[in-house]
N, C-alpha and C positions, 0 to 999 in steps of 0.2 A: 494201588496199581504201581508209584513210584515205588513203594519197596520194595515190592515186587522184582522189580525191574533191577532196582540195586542189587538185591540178594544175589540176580541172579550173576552180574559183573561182578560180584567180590568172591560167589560160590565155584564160579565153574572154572577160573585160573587155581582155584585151590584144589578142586578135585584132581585136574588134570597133570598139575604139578605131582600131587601125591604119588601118583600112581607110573608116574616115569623115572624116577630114580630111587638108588639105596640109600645114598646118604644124605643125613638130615639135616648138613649146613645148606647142601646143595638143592632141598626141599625147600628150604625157607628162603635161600636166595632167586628160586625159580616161582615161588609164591608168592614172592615182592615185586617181584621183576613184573607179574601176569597182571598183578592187580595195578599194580603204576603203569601200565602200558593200556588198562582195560580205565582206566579214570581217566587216561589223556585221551583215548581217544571219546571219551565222551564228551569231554572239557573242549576237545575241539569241533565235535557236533552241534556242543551245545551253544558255541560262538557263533557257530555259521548261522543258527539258526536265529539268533539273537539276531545279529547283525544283518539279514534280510529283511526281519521285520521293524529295525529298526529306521532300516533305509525307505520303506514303503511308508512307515506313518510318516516320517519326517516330509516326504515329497507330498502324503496328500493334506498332511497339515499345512505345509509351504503354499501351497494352492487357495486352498480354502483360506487360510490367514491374507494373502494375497489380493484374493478376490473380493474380500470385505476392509481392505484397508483402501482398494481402489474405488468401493462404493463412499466409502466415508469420506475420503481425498475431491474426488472429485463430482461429488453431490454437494459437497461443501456446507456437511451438518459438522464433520468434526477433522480440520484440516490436517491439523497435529498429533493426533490420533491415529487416522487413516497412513500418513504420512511415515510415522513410526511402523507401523503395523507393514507396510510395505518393502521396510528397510527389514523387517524382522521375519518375513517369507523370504526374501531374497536370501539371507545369511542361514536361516533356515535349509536353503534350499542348497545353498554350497555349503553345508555341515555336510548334509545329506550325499552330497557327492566325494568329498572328501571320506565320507566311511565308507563310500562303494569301492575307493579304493585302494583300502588295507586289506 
């Protein structure tokens, strides 16, 4: 299915290039130009999409990491553990908003 998909962003700036001009520096500089314009914008899909999901695991892992660093901290089976684990949802949890907003 992905190569599918490639073929068809590197096929159709090629066809459409071909078949608009005569000359053939002007082919290949218009057939550069479709396929560099048809990768960025994928490259930029493919960020955005990255980086929502990034931001969702990191907040529900901040949570959950959180919420067992506070059972451990203050059940008082493992002080330094919990203790850690709390500091490590919180930094966790401002990574996560620091990449909400790039």
């Amino acid at each position: 299915m992905i190569r599918i998909i490639v073929a068809v962003f590197i096929l159709a700036p090629l066809v459409a290039a071909a078949t608009n001009s005569t000359d053939p520096f002007a082919k290949i500089n218009t057939i550069i130009e479709n396929i560099l314009k048809s990768v960025e914008s994928f490259l930029e899909n493919l960020k955005n999409i990255l980086k929502t999901h990034i931001i969702s695991i990191s907040k529900t892992l901040s949570v959950i990491l959180g919420l067992l660093g506070a059972f451990l901290y203050f059940s008082g089976l493992n002080k330094y553990s919990g203790r850690g684990m709390l500091i490590g949802a919180v930094l966790l949890y401002l990574m996560a908003e620091f990449v909400n907003t790039l």
